[in-house]
Each structure stands twice: as structure tokens, then as C-alpha cells.
C-alpha positions, -999 to 999 in steps of 0.1 A, spaced: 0 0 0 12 36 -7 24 60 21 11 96 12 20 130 29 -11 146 44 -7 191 53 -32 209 73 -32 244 54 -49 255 84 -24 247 116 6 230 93 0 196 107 13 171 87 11 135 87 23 106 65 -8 84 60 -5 46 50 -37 44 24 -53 19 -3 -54 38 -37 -88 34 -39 -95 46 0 -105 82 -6 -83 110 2 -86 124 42 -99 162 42 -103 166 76 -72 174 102 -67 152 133 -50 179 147 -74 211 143 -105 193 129 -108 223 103 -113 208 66 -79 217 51 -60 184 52 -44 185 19 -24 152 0 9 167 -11 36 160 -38 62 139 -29 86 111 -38 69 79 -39 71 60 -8 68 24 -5 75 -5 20 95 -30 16 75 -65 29 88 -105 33 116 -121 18 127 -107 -11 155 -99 -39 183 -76 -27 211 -62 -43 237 -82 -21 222 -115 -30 241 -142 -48 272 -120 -49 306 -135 -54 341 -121 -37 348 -97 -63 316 -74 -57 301 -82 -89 266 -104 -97 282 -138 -106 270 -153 -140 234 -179 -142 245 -214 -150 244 -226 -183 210 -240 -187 216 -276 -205 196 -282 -235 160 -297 -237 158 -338 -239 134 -342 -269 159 -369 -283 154 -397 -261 189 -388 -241 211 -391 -267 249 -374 -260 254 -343 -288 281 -349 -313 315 -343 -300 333 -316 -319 355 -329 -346 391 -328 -334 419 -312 -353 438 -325 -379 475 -330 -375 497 -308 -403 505 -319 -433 538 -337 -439 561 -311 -464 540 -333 -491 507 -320 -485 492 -353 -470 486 -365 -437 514 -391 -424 516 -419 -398 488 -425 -374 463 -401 -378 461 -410 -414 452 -444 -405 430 -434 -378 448 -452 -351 447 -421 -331 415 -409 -329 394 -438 -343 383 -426 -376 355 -410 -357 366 -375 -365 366 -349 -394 400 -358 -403 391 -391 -423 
């Protein structure tokens, strides 16, 4: 609910007034009784209530917000791993073809983009 600022234009009373927006605005003063209690303009006020989100929560040591988690991807494939990325291929030999093992795919199994 909002906190409004309440001034008697009569006697200066003034009074901070915890209201609903739709409660209608007070017109009377509680200090005089004379009908001059006028809402004024001010900085909005509001209160703080429960558990909530603060700036100093989930804060690392260095001050700063820390980064979310990765989120991992949807299972719609029935838990099958993603393809590896293919690994690099060796340097050609002074040639300009592959030599030894990773041309026979002892190394990496013939499973990779170099075969």
C-alpha cells in the first residue's frame, strides 16, 4: 500500500498516511478538525514487505553479480549425448598429405573430421 503526505493548510500539521489507492483522500485534520488536510507532492514511498531480492544476493568475492548457469539443452531426443566436436587435424607432412597415425585413424578412431 502507498504511504502519502497529508498538510493541514490551516495549523501545518502534517502526517504521513499509510492508504489503499482506492481509500478516498482524508480532508479533515486530526490535529485542528478544520477541513484543510491537503495530500501533497512527494517522492513515492513504499514498503519493503517479506523475503525478497536484494542487491547483495548471490554475490561473489569480487563485488560483482556472478553469472546464471548454463541451462543444459531440452531432452526431446530420447537422451542421446550431442556430437563431439570434430578434433583437429595433425599438419600436413612437407608433401601436403597426412602421415603416420592419424592418417590411418589409429589415433582418434576414424570417428573425427579428419578421415
Amino acid at each position: 500500500m502507498p504511504i502519502y503526505a497529508y498538510r493541514c493548510a490551516a495549523c501545518g500539521h502534517s502526517r504521513d498516511v499509510l492508504q489503499k489507492i482506492s481509500d478516498p483522500v482524508l480532508t479533515v485534520c486530526p490535529a485542528c478538525g478544520v477541513d484543510q488536510f491537503q495530500k501533497q507532492v512527494t517522492a513515492a514511498g513504499f514498503q519493503l514487505k517479506g523475503s525478497g531480492w536484494y542487491a547483495t544476493d548471490f554475490r561473489n568475492g569480487g563485488g560483482t553479480a556472478a553469472p546464471a548457469p548454463a541451462a543444459a539443452p531440452a531432452g526431446g531426443d530420447g537422451g542421446a549425448a550431442a556430437p563431439a566436436a570434430p578434433a583437429a587435424s595433425p599438419a600436413p607432412a612437407a608433401g601436403g598429405t597426412s602421415t603416420g597415425a592419424a592418417a590411418s585413424g589409429a589415433s582418434c578412431g576414424g570417428g573425427c573430421a579428419c578421415h
